[in-house]
FISE-136967 format. One record per atom (N, C-alpha, C): x, y, z. Coordinates in pm, whole numbers, plus 50000, padded with zeros to 5 digits. Example, Ala and Ser with C-alpha at 12.3 -4.5 7.8 and 13.67 -1.06 7.14 Angstrom:
BEGIN
513194943150780;512304955050780;513204967050780;512854977550708;513674989450714;512905000350787;
This chain:
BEGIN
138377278503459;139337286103537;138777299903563;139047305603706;138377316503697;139747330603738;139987335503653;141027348303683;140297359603769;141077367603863;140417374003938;141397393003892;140617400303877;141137412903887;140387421004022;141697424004132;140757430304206;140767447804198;139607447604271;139457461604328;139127467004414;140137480204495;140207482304620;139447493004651;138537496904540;138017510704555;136517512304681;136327498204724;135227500604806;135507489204916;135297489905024;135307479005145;134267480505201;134097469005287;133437471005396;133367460705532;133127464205663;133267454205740;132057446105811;132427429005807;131997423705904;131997420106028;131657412806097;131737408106252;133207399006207;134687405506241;135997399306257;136427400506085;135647411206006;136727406205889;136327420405806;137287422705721;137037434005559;137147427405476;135937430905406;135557426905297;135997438205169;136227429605019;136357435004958;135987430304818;135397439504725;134587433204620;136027429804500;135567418304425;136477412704373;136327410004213;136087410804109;135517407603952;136067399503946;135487388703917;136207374703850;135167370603734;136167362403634;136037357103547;135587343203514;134557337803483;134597322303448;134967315603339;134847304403306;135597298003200;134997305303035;134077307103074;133127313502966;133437325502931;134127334802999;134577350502978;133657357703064;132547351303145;131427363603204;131937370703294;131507379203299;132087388303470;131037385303494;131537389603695;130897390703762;131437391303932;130737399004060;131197403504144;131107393904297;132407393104341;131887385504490;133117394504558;132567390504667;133137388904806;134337389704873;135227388504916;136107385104953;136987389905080;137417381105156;137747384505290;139157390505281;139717405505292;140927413005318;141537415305386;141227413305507;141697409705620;141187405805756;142037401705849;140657394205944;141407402106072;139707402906165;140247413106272;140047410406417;139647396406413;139127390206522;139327374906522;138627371206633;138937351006627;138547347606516;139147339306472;138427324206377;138227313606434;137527305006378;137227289506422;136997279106312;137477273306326;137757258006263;137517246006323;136527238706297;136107225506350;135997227106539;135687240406579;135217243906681;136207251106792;137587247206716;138507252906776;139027267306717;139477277006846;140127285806778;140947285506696;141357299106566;141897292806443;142467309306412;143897303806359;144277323006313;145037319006169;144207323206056;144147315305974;145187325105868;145907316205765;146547329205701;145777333705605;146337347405522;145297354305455;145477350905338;146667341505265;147197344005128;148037328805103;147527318505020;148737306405012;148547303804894;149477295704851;150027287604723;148887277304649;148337273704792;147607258304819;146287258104936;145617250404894;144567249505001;145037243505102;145757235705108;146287231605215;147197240605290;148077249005233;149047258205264;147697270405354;146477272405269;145387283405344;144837279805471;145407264005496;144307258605606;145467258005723;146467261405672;147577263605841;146777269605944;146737262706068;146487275606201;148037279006244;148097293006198;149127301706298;148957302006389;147857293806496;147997294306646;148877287006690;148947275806637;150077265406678;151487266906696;152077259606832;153087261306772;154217253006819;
């Protein structure tokens, strides 16, 4: 299981997204630092189609909604 404590003290941006560094934990207790997308500021795409994806779910399935639809 990996627990995540974040932190907002540094960002930065890509082509359509902010990034933000994240410490997480593995089953083992190690730290260590990734990635993570904070918000998105441009198109997405999904299986080639446009995609406006949400930022925050319950479920992977719940993360893979397109809010374009409707």
């Amino acid at each position: 299981m990996i627990h995540f404590t974040e932190n907002y003290n540094k960002k930065i941006f890509t082509t359509g997204a902010f990034l933000q560094p994240i410490q997480v934990k593995d089953a083992n207790g190690n730290d260590f630092w990734i990635w993570t997308v904070e918000r998105f500021e441009d198109s997405s795409f999904y299986n080639g189609q446009e995609y406006n994806p949400v930022e925050i779910a319950r479920s992977l399935d719940d993360l893979l909604i397109n809010t374009n639809i409707e």
